[in-house]
Biotite code that builds the C-alpha atoms (Angstrom):
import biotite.structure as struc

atoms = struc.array([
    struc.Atom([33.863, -25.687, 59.956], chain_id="A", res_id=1, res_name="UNK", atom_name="CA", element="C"),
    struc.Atom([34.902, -22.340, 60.304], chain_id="A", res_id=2, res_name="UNK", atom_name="CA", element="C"),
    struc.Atom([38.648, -21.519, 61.979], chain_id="A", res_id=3, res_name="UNK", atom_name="CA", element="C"),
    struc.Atom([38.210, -19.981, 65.591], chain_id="A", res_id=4, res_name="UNK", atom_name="CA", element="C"),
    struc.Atom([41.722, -18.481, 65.989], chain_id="A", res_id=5, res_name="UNK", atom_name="CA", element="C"),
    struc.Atom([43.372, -15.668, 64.737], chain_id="A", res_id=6, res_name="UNK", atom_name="CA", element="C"),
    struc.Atom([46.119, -18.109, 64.019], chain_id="A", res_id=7, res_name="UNK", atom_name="CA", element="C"),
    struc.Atom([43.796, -20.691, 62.506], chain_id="A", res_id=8, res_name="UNK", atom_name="CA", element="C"),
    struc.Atom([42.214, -17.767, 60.094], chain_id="A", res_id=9, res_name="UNK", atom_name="CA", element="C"),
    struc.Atom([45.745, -16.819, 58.919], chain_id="A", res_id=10, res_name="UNK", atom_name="CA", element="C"),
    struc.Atom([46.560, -20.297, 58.023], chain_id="A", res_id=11, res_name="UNK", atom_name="CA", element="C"),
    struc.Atom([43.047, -20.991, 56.640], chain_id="A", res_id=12, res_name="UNK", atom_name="CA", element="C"),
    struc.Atom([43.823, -17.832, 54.270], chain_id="A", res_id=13, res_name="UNK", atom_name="CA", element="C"),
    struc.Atom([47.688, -19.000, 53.617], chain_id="A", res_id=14, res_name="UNK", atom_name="CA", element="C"),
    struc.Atom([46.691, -22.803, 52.642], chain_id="A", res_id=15, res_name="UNK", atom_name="CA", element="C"),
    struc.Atom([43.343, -22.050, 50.828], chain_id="A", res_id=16, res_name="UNK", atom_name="CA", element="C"),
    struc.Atom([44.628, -19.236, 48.743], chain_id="A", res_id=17, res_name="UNK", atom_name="CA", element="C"),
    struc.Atom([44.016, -19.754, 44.924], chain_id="A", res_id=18, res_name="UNK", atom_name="CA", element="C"),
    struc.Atom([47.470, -18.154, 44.513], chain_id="A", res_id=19, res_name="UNK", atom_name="CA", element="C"),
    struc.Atom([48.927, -21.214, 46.495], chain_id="A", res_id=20, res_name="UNK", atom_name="CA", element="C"),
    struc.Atom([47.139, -23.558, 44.453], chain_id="A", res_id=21, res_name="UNK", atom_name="CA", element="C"),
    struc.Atom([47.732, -22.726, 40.709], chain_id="A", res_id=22, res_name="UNK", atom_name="CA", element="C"),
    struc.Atom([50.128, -25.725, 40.413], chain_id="A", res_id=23, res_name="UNK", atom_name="CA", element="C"),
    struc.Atom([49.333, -29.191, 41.024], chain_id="A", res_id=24, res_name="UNK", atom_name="CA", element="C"),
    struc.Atom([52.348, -30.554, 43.568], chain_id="A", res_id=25, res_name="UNK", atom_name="CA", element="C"),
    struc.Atom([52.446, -33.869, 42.244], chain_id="A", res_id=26, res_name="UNK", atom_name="CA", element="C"),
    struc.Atom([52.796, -33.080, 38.792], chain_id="A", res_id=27, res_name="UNK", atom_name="CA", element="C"),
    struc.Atom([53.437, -29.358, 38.404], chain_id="A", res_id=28, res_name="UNK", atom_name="CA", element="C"),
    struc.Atom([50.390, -28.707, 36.095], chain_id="A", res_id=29, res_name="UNK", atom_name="CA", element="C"),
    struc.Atom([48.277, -25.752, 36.243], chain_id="A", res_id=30, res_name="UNK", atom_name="CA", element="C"),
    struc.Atom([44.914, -26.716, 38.015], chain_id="A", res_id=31, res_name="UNK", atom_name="CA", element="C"),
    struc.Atom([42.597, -23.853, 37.102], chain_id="A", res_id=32, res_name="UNK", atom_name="CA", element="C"),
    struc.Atom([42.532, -21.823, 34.128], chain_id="A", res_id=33, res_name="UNK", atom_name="CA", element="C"),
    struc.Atom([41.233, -18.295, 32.784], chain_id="A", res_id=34, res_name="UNK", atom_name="CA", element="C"),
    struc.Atom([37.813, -19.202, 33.042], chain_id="A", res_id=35, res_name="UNK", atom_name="CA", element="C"),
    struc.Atom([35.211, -17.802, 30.081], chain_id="A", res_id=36, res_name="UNK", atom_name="CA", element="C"),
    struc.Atom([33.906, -15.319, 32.640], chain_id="A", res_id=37, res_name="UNK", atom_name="CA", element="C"),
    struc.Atom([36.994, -13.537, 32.847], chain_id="A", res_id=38, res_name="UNK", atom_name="CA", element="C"),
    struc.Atom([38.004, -13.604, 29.864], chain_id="A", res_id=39, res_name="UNK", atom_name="CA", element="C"),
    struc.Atom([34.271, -12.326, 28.300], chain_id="A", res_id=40, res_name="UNK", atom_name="CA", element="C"),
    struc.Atom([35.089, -9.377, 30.805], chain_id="A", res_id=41, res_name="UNK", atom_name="CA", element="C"),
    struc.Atom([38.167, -8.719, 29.405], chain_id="A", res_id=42, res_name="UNK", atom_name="CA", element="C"),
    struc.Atom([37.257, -8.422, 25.851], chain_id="A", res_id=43, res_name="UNK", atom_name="CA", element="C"),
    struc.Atom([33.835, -6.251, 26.646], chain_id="A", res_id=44, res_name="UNK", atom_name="CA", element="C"),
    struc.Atom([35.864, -4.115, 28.901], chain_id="A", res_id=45, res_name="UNK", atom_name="CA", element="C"),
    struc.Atom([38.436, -3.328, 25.999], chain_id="A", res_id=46, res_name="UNK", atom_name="CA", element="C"),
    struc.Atom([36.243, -3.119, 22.944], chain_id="A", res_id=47, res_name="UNK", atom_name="CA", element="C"),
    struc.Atom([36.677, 0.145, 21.115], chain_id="A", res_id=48, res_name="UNK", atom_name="CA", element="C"),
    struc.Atom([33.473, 2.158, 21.335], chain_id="A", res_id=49, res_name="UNK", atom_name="CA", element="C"),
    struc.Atom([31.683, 0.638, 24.528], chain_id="A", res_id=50, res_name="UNK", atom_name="CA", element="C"),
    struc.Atom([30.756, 2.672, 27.385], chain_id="A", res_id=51, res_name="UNK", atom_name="CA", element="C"),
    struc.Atom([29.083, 1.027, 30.535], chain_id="A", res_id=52, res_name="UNK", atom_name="CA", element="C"),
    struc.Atom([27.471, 3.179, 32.869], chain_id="A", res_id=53, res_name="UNK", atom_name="CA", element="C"),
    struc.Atom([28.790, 2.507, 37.090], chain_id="A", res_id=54, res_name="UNK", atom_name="CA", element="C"),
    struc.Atom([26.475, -0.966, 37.538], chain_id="A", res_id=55, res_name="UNK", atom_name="CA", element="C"),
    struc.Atom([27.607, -2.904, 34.724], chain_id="A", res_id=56, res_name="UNK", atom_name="CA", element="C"),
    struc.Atom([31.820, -1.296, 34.888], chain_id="A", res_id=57, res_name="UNK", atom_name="CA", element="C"),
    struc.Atom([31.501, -2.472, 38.784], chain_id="A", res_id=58, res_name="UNK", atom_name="CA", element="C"),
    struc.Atom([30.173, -6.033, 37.907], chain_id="A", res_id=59, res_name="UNK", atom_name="CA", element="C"),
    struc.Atom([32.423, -6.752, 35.122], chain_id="A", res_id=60, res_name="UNK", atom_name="CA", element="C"),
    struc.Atom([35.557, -5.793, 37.191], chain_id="A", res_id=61, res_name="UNK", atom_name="CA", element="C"),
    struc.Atom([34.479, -7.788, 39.961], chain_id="A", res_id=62, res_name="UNK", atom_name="CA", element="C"),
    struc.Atom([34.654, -10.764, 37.513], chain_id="A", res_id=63, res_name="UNK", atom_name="CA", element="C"),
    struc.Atom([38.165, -9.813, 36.684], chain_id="A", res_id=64, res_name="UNK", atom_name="CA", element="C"),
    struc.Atom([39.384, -9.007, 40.577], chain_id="A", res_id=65, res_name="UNK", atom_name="CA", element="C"),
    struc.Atom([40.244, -11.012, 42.969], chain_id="A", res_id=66, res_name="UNK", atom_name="CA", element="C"),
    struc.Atom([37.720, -11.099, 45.348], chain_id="A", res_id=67, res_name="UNK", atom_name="CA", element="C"),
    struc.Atom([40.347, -10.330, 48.714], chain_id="A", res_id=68, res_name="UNK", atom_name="CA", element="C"),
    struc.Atom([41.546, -7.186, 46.630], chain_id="A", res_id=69, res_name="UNK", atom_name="CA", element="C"),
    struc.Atom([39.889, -3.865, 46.091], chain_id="A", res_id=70, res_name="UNK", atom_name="CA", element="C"),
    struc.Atom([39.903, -2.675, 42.917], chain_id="A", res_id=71, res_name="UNK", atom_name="CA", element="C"),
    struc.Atom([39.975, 0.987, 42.494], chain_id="A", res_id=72, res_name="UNK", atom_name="CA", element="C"),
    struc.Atom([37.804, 2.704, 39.427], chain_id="A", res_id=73, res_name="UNK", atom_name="CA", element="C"),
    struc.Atom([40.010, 4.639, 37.000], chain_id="A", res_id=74, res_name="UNK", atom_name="CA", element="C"),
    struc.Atom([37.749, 8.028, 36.498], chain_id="A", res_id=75, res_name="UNK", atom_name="CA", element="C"),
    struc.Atom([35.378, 7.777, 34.120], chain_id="A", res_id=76, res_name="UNK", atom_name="CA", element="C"),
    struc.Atom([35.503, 8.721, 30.441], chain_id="A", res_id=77, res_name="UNK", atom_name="CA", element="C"),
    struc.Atom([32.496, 10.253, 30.327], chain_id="A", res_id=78, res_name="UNK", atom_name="CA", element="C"),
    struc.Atom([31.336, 12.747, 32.927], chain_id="A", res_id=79, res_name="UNK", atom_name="CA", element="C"),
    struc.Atom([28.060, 14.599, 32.056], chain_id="A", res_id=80, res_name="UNK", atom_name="CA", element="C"),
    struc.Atom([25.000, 13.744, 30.930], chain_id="A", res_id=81, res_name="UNK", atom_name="CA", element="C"),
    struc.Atom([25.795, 9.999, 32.996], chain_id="A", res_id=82, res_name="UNK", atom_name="CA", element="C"),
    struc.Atom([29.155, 8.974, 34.233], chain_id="A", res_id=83, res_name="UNK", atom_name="CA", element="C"),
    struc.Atom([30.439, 5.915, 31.896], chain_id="A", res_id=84, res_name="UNK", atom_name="CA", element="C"),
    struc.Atom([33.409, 3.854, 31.596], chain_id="A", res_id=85, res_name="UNK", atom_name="CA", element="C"),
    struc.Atom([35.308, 2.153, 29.073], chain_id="A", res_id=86, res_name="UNK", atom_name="CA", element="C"),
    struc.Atom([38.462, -0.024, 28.784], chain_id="A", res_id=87, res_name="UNK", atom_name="CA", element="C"),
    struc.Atom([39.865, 2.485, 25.910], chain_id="A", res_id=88, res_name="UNK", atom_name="CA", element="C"),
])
């Protein structure tokens, strides 16, 4: 089923919303976790002396983002002979 109003979207988006579920109502326990994805992203993105060119900086941080956000790319720390990133 797929909401038809704006309204219906908005609430959709407000009820559905991983931020609105993080707690369990009945028992106040977290219901998800950092999953192993994220937090393999976080450690390659951060490890001294590791440069990733556009492709793979782009597809790790999409990992790490939430996907209704856009995530802006610091500049890179290398320019010239390829543009690469790292987490340093």
């Amino acid at each position: 089923h797929v909401p038809q109003t704006e309204e219906a979207r908005t609430e959709a988006l407000v009820l559905m919303s991983v931020a609105q579920n993080l707690c369990s109502p009945k028992s106040g326990e977290l219901i998800i976790s950092a999953i192993q994805d994220f937090l393999t992203c976080a450690h390659i993105i951060t490890v001294k002396d590791v440069f990733l060119d556009r492709r793979e900086f782009t597809h790790l941080v999409a990992f790490i983002c939430s996907a209704s956000s856009l995530a802006q790319l610091p500049h890179p720390a290398v320019v010239k002979p390829v543009e690469l990133w790292t987490g340093k």
